[in-house]
C-alpha positions as CSV (number, residue, x, y, z in Angstrom):
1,X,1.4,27.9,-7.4
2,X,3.9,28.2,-4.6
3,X,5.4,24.9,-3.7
4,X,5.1,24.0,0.2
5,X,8.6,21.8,0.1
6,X,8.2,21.2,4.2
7,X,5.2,19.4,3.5
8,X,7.2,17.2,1.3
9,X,9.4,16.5,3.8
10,X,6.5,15.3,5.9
11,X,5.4,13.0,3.3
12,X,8.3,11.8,3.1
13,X,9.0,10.9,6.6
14,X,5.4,9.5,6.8
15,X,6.4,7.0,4.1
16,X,9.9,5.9,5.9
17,X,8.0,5.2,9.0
18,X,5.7,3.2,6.8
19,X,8.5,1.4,5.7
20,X,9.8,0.9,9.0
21,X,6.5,0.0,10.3
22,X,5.9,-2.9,7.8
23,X,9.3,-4.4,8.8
24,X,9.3,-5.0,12.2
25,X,5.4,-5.7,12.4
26,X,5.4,-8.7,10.0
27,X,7.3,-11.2,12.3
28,X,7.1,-9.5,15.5
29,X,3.4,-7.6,15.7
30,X,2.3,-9.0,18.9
31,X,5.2,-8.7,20.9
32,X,4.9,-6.1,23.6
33,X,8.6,-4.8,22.7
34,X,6.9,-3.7,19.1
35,X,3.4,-2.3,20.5
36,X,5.3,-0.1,22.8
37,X,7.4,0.7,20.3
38,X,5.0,1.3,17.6
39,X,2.8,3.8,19.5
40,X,6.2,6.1,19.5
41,X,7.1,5.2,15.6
42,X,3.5,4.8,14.7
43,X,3.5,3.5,10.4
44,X,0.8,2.2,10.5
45,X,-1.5,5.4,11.3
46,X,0.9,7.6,8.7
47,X,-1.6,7.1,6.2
48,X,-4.0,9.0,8.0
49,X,-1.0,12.0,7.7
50,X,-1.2,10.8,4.3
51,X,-4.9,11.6,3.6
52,X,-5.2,14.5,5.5
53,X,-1.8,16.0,3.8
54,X,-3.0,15.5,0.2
55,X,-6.2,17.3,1.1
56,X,-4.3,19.8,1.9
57,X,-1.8,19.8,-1.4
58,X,-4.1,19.0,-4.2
59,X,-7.1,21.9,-2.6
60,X,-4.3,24.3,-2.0
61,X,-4.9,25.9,-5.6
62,X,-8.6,26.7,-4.8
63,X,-7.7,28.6,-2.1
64,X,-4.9,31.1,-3.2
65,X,-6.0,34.4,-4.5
66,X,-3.4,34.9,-6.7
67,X,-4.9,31.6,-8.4
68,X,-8.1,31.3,-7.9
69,X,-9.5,28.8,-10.6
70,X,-12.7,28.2,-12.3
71,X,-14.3,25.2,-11.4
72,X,-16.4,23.9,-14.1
73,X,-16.2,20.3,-16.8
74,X,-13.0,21.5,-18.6
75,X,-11.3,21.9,-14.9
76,X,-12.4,18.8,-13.8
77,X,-11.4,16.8,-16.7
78,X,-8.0,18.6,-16.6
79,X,-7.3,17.7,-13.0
80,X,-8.5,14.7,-13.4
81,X,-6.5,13.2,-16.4
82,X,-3.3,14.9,-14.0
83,X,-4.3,12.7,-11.1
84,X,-4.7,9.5,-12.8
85,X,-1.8,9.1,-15.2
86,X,0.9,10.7,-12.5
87,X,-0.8,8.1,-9.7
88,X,-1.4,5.0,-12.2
89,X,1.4,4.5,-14.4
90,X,3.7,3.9,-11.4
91,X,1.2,1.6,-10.0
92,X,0.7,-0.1,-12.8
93,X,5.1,-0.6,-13.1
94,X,5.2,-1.5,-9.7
95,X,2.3,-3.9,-9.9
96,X,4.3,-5.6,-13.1
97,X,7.0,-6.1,-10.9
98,X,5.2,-7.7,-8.1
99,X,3.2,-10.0,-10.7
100,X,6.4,-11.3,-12.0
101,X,8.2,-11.8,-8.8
102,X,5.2,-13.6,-7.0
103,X,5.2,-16.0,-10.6
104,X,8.7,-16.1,-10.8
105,X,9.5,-20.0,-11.2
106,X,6.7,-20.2,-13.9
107,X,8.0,-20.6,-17.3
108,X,7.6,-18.1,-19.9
109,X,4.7,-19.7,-22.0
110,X,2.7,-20.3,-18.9
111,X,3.3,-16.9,-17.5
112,X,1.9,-15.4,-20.5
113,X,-1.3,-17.3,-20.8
114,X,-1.7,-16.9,-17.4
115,X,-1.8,-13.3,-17.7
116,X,-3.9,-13.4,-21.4
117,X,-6.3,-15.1,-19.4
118,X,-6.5,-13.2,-16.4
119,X,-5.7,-16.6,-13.6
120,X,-4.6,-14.6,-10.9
121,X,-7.2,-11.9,-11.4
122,X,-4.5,-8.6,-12.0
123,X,-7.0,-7.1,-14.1
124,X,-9.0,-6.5,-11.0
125,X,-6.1,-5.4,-8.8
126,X,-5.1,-2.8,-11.6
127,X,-9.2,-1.2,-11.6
128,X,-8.0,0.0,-8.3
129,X,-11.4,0.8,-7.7
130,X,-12.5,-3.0,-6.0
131,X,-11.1,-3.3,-2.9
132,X,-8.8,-6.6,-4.4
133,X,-5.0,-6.5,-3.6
134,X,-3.0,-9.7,-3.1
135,X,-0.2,-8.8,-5.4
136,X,0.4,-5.4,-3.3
137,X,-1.5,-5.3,-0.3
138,X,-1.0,-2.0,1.0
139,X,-2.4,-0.9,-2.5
140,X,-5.3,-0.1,-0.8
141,X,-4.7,3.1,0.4
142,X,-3.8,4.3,-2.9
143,X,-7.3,2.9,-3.9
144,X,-8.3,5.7,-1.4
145,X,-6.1,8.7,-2.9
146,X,-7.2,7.9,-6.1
147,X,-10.9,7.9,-5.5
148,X,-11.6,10.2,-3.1
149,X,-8.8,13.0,-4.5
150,X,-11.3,13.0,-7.6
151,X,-14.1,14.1,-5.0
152,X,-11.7,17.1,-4.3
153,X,-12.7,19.9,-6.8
154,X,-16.4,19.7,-5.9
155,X,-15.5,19.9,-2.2
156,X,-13.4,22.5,-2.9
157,X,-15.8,24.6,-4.6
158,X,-18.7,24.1,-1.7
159,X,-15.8,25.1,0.6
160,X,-14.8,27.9,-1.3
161,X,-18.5,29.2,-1.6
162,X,-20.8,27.8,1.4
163,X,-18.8,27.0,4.3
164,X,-22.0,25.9,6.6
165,X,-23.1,23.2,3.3
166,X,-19.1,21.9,3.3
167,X,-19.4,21.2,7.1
168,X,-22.7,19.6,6.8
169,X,-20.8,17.4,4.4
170,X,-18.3,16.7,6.6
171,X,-20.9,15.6,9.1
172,X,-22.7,13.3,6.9
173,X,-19.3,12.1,5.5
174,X,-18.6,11.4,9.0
175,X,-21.9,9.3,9.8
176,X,-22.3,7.5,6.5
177,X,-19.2,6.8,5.3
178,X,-17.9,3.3,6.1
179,X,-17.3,2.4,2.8
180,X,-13.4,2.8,1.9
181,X,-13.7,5.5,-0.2
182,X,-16.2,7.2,1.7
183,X,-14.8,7.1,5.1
184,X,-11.1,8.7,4.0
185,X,-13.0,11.4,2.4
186,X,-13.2,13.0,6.3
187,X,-9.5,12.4,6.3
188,X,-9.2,14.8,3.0
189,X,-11.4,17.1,4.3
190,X,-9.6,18.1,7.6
191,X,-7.0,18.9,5.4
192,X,-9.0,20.8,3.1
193,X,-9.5,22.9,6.2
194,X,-6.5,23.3,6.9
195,X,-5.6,24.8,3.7
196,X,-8.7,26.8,4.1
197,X,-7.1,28.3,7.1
198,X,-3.9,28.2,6.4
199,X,-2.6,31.9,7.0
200,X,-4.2,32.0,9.7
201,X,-2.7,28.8,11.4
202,X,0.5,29.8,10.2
203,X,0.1,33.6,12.2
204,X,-1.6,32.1,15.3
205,X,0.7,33.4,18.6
206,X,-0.1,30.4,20.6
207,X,2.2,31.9,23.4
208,X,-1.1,34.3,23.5
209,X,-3.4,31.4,24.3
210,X,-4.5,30.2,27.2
211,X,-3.9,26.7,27.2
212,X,-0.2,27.8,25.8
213,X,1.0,26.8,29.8
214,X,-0.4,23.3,29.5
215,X,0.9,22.2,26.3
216,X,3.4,19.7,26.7
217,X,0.5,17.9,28.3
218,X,-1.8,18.5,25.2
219,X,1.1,17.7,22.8
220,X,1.2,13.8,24.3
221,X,-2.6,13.9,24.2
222,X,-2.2,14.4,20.0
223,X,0.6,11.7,19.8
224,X,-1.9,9.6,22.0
225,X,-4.8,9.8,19.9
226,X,-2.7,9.7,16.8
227,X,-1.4,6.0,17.7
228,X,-4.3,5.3,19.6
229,X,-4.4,1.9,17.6
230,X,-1.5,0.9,19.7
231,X,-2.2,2.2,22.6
232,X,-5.5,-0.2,22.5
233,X,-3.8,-3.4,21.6
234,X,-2.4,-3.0,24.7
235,X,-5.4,-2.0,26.9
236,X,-8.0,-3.2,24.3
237,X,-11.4,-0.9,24.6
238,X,-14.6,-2.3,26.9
239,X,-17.5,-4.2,25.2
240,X,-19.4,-0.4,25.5
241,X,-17.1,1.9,23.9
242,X,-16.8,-0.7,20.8
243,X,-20.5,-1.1,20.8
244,X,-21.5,2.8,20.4
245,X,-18.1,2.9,17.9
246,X,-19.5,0.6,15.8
247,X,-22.9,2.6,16.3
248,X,-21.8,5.6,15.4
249,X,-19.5,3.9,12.3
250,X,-16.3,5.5,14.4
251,X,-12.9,3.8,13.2
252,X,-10.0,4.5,15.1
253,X,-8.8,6.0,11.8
254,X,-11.2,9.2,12.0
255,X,-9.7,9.5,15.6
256,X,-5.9,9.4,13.7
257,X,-7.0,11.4,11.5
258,X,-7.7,14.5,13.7
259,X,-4.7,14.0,15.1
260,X,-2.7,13.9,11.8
261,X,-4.7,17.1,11.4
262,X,-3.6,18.6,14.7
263,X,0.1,17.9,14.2
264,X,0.3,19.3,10.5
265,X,-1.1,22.6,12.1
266,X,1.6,22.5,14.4
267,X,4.2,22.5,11.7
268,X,2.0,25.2,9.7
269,X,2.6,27.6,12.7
270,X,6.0,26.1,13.4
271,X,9.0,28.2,11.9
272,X,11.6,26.3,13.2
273,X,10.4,22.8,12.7
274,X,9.6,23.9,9.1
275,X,13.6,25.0,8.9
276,X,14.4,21.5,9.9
277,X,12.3,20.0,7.9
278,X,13.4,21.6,4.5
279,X,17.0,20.1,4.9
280,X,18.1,18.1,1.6
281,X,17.9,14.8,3.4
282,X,14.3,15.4,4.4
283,X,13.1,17.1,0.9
284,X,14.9,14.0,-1.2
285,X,12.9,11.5,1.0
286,X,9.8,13.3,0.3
287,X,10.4,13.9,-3.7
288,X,10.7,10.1,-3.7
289,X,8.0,9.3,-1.1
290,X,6.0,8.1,-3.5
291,X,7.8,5.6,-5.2
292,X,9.5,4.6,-1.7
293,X,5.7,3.5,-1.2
294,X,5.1,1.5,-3.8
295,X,8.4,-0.4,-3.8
296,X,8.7,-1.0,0.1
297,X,6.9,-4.2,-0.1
298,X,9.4,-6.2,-2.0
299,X,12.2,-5.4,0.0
300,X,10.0,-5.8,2.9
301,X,8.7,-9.5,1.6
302,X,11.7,-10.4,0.3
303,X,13.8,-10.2,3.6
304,X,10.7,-12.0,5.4
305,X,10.5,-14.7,3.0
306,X,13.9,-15.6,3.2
307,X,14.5,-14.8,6.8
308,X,15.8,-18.1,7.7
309,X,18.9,-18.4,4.5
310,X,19.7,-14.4,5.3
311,X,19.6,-14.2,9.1
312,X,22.3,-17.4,9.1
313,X,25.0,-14.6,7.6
314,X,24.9,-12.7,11.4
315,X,26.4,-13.4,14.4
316,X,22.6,-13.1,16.2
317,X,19.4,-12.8,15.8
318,X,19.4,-9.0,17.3
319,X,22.5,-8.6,14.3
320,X,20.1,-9.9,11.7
321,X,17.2,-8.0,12.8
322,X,19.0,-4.8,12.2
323,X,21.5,-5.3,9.6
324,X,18.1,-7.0,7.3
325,X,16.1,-3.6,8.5
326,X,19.2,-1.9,7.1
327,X,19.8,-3.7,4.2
328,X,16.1,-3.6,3.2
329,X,15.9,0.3,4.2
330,X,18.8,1.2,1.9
331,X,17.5,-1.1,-1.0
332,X,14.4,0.7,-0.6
333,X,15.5,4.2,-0.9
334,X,18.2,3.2,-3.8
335,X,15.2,1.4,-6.1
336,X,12.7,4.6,-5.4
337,X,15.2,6.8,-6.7
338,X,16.0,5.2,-9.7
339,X,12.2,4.6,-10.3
340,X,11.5,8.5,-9.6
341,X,13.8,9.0,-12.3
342,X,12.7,6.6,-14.7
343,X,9.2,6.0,-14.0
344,X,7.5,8.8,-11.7
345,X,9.1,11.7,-13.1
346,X,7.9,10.7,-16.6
347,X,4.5,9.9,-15.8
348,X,4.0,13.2,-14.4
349,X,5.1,15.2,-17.1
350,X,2.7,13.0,-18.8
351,X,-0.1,14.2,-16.9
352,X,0.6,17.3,-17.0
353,X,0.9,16.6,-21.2
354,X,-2.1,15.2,-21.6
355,X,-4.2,17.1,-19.6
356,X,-3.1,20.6,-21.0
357,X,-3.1,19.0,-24.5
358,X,-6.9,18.0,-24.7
359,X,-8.5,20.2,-22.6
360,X,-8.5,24.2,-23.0
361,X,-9.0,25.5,-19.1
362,X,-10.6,28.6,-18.3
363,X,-9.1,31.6,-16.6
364,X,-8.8,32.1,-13.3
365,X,-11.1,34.6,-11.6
366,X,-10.3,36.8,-8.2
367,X,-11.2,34.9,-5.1
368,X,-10.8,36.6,-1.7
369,X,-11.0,34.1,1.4
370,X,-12.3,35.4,4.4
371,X,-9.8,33.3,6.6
372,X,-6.5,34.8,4.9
């Protein structure tokens, strides 16, 4: 299956923003200095580029011809037991780390029995599956890319065979889902779309088009609606437009999500941006994205939690904010790498062990796609 490395890249620059984004929000979110500037470096909507991009990656084999696959039990345990050991074991690392470090001045004796008898409730954090995460809070969203990716396959094949049926899905995805599995599934599929389209996006002349003359203006309308979040903090929606939202069970995060849709198509058809983007520095950020995630946090809690003691070291409080956002940045990035090497890496050969060692797959079959 041929690898898409610029959509790495993307990834990767989704989770740096989130890194970013974390930083500066946690002691200065409602300053007008950090909405303005958070509607231009938006982290906080990247994991709507998030959903939408891995329903594009993990439905991209259902839509190749040259490897087409049958979807039936054996496939779906196969993929399965892929997804969860390469998403879980670094979790479950990271989350070790971050039970230790928030239990750190407890002796060793009460740390065990602590743990034996489940205090703090971890074993709920590590289901993953119970909305419950105090230990890493942005854990949630990988609550969401591990349930809903598992949706995936049987998406994929009503996409692949019924395209009418996988749009009334989307619909009723759409008007249903506010649960927090649910509602990212509509996230997953507008990128399952896009793969479904994908030749095509990537040929469209949009110097052809007629709105081609206005589209600088329609550009800034995307970025809008992608950090629409933002934009409303600072000009906070009437009583009417939250009323039928809430009707209609509209977040601002389905509204993000088209837009993270929208701009991913614009790199699909974009040569040149997809030049820039598979430069080393881009493509290492986006092999490590992953782990970058799930370590973030404690360089981003540390530095906050000792603000006072580290900020004294600098001449001034604007020294201190960036030489911390530096320090923590590069902290970040170093740990990620060493825990792609020794933990990611691992646990995704792993997945790919186990899955190909307990269940035989089926061969693929021809599959022609209308839109390619």
């Amino acid at each position: 299956m041929r690898r898409i490395e610029y959509l790495d890249s993307v990834r990767g620059l989704a989770a740096f923003a989130v890194v970013i984004y974390h930083f500066i929000g946690w002691r200065w979110a409602e300053t007008l200095e950090f909405k303005l500037g958070a509607i231009l470096f938006n982290g906080s909507d990247a994991v709507s580029l998030f959903f939408v991009l891995s329903g594009l990656v993990l439905s991209w084999k259902y839509f190749e011809p040259d490897a087409s696959l049958v979807v039936d039990g054996a496939h779906y345990q196969h993929f399965t037991v892929n997804r969860v050991v390469r998403l879980y074991l670094p979790l479950l690392v990271a989350l070790a780390g971050y039970y230790l470090y928030g239990h750190r001045h407890d002796g060793l004796t009460q740390l065990l029995s602590d743990f034996a008898t489940n205090k703090h409730h971890w074993v709920e954090e590590v289901l993953l599956i119970r909305g419950k995460h105090d230990l890493y809070i942005p854990a949630w969203t990988l609550e969401v890319e591990m349930a809903a990716s598992l949706f995936i396959p049987f998406l994929a094949l009503l996409l692949r065979f019924n395209r009418q049926l996988f749009k009334f899905a989307v619909v009723g995805i759409l008007v249903l889902g506010s649960t927090v599995i649910f509602w990212p599934l509509f996230h997953f599929c507008l990128g399952m779309w896009l793969t479904y389209y994908f030749r095509r996006i990537a040929a469209y002349d949009a110097r052809q088009a007629a709105w081609y003359p206005y589209r600088y203006g329609i550009y800034a309308l995307v970025l809008a609606l992608f950090s629409l979040r933002h934009i409303t903090r600072i000009f906070p929606l009437g009583e009417i437009s939250t009323y039928w939202l809430g009707l209609l069970r509209l977040d601002i995060f389905h509204f993000t999500g088209v837009a993270a849709a929208l701009i991913l198509a614009y790199i699909i058809n974009s040569p040149r941006l997809q030049q820039a983007l598979v430069k080393r520095p881009f493509l290492f950020l986006g092999r490590i994205s992953y782990s970058v995630y799930l370590l973030h946090w404690f360089f981003v809690v540390y530095a906050m939690d000792h603000w006072d003691k580290l900020a004294a070291a600098f001449p001034s409080s604007l020294a201190a904010f960036w030489g911390l956002l530096f320090a923590v940045v590069c902290s970040t990035l170093l740990a990620a790498t060493l825990f792609n090497i020794l933990i990611e890496r691992p646990a995704i050969r792993l997945g790919k062990h186990l899955a190909d060692r307990f269940v035989r797959l089926p061969k693929a079959v021809p599959f022609h796609n209308s839109a390619f």
